[in-house]
C-alpha positions as CSV (number, residue, x, y, z in Angstrom):
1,X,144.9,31.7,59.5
2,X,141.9,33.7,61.1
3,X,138.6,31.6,61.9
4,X,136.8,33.0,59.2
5,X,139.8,32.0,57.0
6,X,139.5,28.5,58.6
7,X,135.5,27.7,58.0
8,X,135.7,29.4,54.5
9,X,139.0,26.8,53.7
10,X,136.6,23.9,55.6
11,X,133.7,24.8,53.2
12,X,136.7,24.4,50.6
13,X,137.6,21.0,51.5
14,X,134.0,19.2,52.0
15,X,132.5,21.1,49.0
16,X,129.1,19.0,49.3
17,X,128.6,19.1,52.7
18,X,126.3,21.2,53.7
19,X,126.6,21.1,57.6
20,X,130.0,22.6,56.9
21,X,128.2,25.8,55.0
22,X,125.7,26.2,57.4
23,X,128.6,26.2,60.6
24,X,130.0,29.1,58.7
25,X,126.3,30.7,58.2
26,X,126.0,30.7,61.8
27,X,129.6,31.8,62.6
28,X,128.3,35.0,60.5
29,X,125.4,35.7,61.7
30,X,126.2,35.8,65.3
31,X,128.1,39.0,63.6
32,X,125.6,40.3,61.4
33,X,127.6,39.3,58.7
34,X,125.9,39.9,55.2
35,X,127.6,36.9,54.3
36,X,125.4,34.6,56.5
37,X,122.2,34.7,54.5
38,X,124.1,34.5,51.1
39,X,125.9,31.3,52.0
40,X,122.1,29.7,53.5
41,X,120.3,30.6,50.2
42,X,123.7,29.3,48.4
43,X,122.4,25.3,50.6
44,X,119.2,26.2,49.6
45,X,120.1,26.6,46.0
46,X,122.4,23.7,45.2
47,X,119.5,21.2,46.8
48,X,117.4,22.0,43.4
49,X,119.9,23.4,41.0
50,X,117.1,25.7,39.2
51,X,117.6,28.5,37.8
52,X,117.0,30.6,41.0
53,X,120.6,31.2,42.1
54,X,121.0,33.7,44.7
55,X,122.7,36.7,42.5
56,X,120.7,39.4,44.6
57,X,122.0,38.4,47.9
58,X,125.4,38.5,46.1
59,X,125.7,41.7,44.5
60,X,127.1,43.9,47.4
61,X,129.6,41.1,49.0
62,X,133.2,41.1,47.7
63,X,132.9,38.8,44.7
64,X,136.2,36.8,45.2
65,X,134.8,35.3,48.0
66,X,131.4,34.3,46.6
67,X,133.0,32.8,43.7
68,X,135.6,30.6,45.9
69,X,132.0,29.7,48.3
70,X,129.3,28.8,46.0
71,X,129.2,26.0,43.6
72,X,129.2,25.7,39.9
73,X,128.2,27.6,38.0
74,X,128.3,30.4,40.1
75,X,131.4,30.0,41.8
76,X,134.0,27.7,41.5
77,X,133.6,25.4,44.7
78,X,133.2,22.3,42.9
79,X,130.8,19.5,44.5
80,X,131.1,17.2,42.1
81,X,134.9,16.4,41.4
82,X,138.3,17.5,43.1
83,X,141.8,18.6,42.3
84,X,144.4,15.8,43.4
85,X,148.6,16.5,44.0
86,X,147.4,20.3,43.4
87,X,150.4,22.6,44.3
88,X,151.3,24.7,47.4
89,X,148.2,26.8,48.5
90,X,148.2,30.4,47.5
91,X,147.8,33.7,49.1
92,X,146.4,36.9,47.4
93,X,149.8,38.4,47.2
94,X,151.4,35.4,45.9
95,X,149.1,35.6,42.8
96,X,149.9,39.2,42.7
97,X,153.3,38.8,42.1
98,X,152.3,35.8,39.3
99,X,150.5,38.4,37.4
100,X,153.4,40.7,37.9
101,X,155.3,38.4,36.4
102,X,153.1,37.6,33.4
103,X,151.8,40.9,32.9
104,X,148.6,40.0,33.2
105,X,145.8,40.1,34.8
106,X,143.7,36.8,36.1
107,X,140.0,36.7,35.9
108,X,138.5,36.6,39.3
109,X,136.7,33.2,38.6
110,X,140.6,31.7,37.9
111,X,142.4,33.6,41.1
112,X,139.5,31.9,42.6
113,X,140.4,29.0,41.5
114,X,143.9,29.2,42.0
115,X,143.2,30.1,46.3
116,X,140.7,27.1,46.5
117,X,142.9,24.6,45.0
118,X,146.1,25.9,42.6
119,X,144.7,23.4,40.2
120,X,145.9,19.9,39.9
121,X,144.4,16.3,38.5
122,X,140.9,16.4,37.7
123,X,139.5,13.5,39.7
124,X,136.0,12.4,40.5
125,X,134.2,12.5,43.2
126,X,132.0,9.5,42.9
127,X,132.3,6.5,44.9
128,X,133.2,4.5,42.9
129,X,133.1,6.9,40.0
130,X,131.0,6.3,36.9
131,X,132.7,5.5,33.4
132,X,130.9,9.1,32.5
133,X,132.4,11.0,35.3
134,X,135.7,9.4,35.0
135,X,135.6,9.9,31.2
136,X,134.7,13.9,31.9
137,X,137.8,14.0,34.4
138,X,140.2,12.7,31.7
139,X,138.9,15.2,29.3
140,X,140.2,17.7,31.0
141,X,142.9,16.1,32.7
142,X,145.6,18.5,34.6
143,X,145.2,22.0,35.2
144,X,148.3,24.0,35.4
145,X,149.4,25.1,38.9
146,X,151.5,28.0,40.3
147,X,154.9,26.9,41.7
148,X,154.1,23.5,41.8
149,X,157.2,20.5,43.1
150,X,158.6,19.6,39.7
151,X,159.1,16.2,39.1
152,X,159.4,13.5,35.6
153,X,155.9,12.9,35.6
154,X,154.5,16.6,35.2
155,X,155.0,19.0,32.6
156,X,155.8,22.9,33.9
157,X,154.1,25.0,36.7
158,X,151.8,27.8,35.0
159,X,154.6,30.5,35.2
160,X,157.0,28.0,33.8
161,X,155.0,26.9,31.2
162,X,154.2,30.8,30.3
163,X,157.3,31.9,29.9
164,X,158.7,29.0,28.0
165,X,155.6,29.1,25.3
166,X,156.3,33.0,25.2
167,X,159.9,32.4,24.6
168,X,159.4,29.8,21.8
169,X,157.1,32.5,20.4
170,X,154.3,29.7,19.9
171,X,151.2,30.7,18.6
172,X,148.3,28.3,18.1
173,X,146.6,28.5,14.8
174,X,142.7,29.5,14.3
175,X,141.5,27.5,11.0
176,X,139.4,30.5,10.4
177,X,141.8,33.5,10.9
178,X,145.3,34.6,11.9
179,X,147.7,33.5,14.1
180,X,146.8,34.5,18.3
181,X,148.9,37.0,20.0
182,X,150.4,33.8,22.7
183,X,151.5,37.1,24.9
184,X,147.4,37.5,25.7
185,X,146.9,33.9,26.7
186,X,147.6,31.3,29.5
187,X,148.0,27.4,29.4
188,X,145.4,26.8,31.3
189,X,145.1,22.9,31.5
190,X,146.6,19.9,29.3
191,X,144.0,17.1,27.9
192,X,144.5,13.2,28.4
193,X,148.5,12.4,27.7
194,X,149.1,16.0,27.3
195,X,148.6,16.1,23.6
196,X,146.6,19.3,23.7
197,X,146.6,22.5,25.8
198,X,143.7,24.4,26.7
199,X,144.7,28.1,26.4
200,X,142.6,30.9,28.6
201,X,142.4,34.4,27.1
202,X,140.8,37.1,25.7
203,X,140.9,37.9,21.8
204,X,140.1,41.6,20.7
């Protein structure tokens, strides 16, 4: 893992501190990296929360990396909950060859997701959590990772689960129209007991 690798992963793992983001601003600047002043106005931003995030700064830095930096909701570096027993840690080229596989291809705010934390239990971050932020948590409950450890207690990895809904030539129903094309869509995460699955796709 290079150092930049290791303060951007660090910035990963301690999503609300900001001493963490501002050891990797200076890391960046001593190289005139562009990336520097992004991630300060990024602190500055998240200490307000107003409608001032720092797009401009933004627009001429590879977006996969400003989307696994910043915080919701311009990136996916969440602050306010975490993933727990996520699955083994990603590489580009590993997603590649998931998207070979499904034919597909992931939107950058999901393969950004899937490097930060390859999904997981939804868990607060509160200590100790409140009823509301533990009730939002179990909403969403598990999010599908890639080539997860299989045990009784989970239901299938992403690919897995992909290719077995595929097979089955399941199709959830719209109330209001036809049946979706399953072959444009990916289980995305399972709701409280796994009742439900929350599909993520695009309809033409």
């Amino acid at each position: 893992m290079s150092e930049d690798d290791a303060l951007l992963r660090t910035v990963i793992d301690r999503p609300g501190d900001d001493t963490a983001r501002l050891v990797y601003a200076d890391w960046l600047d001593d190289r005139d990296d562009p990336r520097g002043p992004f991630l300060r106005a990024e602190v500055e931003w998240a200490r307000t929360r107003n409608d001032n995030a720092p797009h401009a700064l933004a627009a001429n830095l590879d977006p996969l990396w400003v989307a696994r930096v910043s915080r919701p909701p311009v990136g996916v570096c969440c602050d306010r909950f975490t993933f727990a027993d996520c699955g083994p840690r990603q590489t580009p080229d590993s997603i590649d060859t998931a998207e070979a596989l499904l034919g597909c291809t992931f939107p950058l705010p999901f393969r950004a997701f899937l490097l930060n934390y390859n999904a997981g239990k939804v868990v607060p971050l509160g200590d100790p959590p409140t009823e509301h932020e533990v009730a939002l948590c179990e909403d969403a409950s598990e999010f599908f990772p890639l080539d997860r450890i299989h045990n009784s207690e989970r239901v299938a990895d992403l690919l897995t689960l992909t290719e077995g809904i595929r097979a089955l030539g399941f199709a959830p129903l719209d109330a209001n129209g036809p049946r979706v094309p399953i072959e444009r869509l990916l289980p995305l995460a399972a709701t409280l007991l796994h009742t439900d699955i929350v599909f993520l796709g695009h309809i033409d």
